[in-house]
C-alpha positions in Angstrom: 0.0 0.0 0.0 1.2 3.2 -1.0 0.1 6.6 1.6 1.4 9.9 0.6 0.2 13.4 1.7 1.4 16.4 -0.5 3.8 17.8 2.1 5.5 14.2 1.8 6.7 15.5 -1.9 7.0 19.6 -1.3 10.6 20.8 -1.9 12.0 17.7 -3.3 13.0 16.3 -6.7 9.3 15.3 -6.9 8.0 19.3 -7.0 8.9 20.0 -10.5 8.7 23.7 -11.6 8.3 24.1 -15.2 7.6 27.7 -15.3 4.2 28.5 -16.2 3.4 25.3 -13.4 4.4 23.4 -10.9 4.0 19.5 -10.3 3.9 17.7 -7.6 4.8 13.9 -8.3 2.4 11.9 -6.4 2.8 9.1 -7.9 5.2 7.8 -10.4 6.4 4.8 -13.0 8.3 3.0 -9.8 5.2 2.6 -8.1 4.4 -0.1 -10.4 0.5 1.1 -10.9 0.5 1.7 -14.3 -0.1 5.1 -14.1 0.8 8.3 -12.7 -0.9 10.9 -10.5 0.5 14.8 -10.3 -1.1 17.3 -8.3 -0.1 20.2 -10.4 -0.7 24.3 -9.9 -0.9 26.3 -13.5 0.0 29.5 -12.5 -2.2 32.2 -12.7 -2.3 34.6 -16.2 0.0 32.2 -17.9 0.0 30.0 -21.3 1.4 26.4 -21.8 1.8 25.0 -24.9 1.1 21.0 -24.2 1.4 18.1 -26.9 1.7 15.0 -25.0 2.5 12.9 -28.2 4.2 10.0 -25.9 1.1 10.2 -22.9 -2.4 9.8 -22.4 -3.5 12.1 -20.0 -7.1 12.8 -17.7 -6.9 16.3 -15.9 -9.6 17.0 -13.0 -9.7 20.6 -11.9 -10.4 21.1 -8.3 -9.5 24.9 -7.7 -9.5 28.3 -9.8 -10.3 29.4 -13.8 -9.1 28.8 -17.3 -9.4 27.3 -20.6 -7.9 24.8 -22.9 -7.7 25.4 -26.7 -7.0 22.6 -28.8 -5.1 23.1 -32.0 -4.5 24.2 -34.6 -7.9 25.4 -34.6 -9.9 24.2 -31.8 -12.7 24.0 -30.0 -11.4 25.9 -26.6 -13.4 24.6 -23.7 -13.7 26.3 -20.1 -12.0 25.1 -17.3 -13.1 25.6 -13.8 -13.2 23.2 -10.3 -15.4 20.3 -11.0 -13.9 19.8 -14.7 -12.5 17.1 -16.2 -11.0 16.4 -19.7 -9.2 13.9 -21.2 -6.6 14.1 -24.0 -7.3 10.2 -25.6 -6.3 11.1 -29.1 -3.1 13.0 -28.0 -4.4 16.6 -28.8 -1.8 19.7 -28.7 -3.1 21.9 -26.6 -3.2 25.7 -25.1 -3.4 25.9 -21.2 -4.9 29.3 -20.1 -5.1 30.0 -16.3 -7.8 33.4 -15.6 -6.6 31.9 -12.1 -4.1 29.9 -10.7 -5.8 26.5 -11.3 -5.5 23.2 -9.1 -4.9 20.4 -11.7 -5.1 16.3 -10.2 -3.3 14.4 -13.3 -2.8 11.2 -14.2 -0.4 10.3 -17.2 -0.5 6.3 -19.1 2.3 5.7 -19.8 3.4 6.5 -16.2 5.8 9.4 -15.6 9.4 8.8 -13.9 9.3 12.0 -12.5 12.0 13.8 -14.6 10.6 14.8 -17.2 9.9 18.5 -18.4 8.3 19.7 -21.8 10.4 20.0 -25.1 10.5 22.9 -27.2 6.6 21.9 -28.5 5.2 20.9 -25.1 6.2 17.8 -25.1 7.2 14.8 -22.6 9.7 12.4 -23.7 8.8 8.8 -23.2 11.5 7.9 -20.2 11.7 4.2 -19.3 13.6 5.1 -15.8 
């Protein structure tokens, strides 16, 4: 059984500060779940360019205001606590925080825990 709090991960390797956010590694590839789960802040007036070409990822929002544009040409949908969206097909994306928003994440495959977007917001695929 794996039991964590937030605080356990503050400070350390597993805070990860990428700029326009900040993610906190809750759970990672050693775990040996299959998945990965990031507690991660998008700072507040900011814009992230995001194309997870390697990752499927499923974002909940649990605090603050923004939006996510999918490109080239969209749709952009609102962001706010209490919404979720998935990126199943491997959509690049623009991140918008109105507010510094509160993002739970989980990432198949799972994340190591060092990685940090490419040039074209992009993870590598990291087997360690």
């Amino acid at each position: 059984m794996i039991v964590k709090k937030l605080d356990d991960v503050l400070g350390t390797e597993h805070e990860v500060k990428g700029g326009t956010w900040t993610s906190r590694r809750l759970i990672l590839r050693d775990a040996g779940m299959g998945f990965s789960l990031h507690d991660t802040l998008i700072h507040a007036g900011t814009e992230t360019l995001i194309w997870y070409k390697n990752h499927l990822e499923a974002v909940y929002c649990i605090e603050g205001k923004g939006e996510i544009e999918v490109l080239p040409d969209g749709p952009t949908y609102p962001i706010e606590a209490g919404t979720l969206y998935a990126l199943n097909g491997n959509e690049k994306h623009l991140l918008r925080a109105e507010e510094e928003m509160r993002m739970i994440c989980t990432f198949n495959p799972p994340l190591t825990g060092l990685e940090v977007h490419d040039e074209d917001g992009v993870y590598p695929a990291l087997t360690e």
